[in-house]
C-alpha positions in Angstrom: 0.0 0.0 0.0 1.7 3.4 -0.9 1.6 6.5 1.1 -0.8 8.3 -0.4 -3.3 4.9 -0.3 -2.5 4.4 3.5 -2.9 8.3 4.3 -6.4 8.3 2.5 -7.6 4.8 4.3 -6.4 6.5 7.3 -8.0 9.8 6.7 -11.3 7.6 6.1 -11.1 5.7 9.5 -10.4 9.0 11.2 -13.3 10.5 9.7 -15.9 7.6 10.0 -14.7 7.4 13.9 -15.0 11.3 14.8 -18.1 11.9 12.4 -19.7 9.6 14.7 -18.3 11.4 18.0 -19.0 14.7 16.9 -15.8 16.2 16.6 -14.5 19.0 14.4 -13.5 18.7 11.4 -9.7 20.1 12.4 -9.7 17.4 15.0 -10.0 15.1 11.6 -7.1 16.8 10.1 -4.8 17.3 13.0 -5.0 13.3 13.2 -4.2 12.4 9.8 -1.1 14.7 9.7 -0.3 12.9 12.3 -0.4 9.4 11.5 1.1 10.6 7.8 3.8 11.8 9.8 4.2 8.3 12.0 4.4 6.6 9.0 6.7 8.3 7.5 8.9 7.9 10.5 7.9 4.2 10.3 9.7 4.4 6.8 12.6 6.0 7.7 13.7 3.8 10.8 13.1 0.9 8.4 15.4 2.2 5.7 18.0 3.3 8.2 18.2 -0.8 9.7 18.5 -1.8 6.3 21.1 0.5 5.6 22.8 -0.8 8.7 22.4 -4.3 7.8 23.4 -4.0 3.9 26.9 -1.9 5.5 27.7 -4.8 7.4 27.3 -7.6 5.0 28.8 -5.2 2.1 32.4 -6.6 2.9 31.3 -9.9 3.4 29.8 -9.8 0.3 32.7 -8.2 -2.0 34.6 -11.0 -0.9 32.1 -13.7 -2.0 32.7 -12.0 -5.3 35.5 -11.6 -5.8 35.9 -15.7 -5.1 33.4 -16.5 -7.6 35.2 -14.2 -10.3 38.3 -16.4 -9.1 36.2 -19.7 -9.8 36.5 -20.5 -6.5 34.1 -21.4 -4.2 32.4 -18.5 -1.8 32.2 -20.9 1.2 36.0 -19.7 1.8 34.6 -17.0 3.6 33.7 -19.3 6.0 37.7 -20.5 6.8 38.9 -16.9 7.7 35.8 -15.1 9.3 38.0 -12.4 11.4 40.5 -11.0 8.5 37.5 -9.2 7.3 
């Protein structure tokens, strides 16, 4: 579901739920800025652990290359774990 999508199926719920409770309309508003914002957030710690992840595999990985460019086999990482 894209941002946009989630933001409007938000803004939906938020305005079927308050509709019913008689709040203001800039109640509505104030509470899908909000949850936009949250998910945005959402998005940004996720791309941040991946970034972490892919920065620690990234040598790992070069080697693995580098051995299958050499026809020989990637498992070799497994024989000298600390020299990278």
């Amino acid at each position: 579901m894209s941002i946009v999508a989630t933001t409007m199926f938000t803004l939906n719920i938020i305005r079927g739920v308050y509709a019913a409770n008689g709040d203001s309309p800039v109640m509505v508003v104030t509470l899908s800025i909000v949850s936009v914002l949250q998910l945005i957030a959402g998005i940004t710690c996720y791309y941040e652990g991946y970034k972490a992840m892919f920065s620690h595999m990234a040598p790992y990985m070069r080697f693995m290359a580098a051995q299958i460019q050499r026809q020989q086999p990637p498992a070799a990482i497994m024989e000298f774990p600390s020299t990278l």
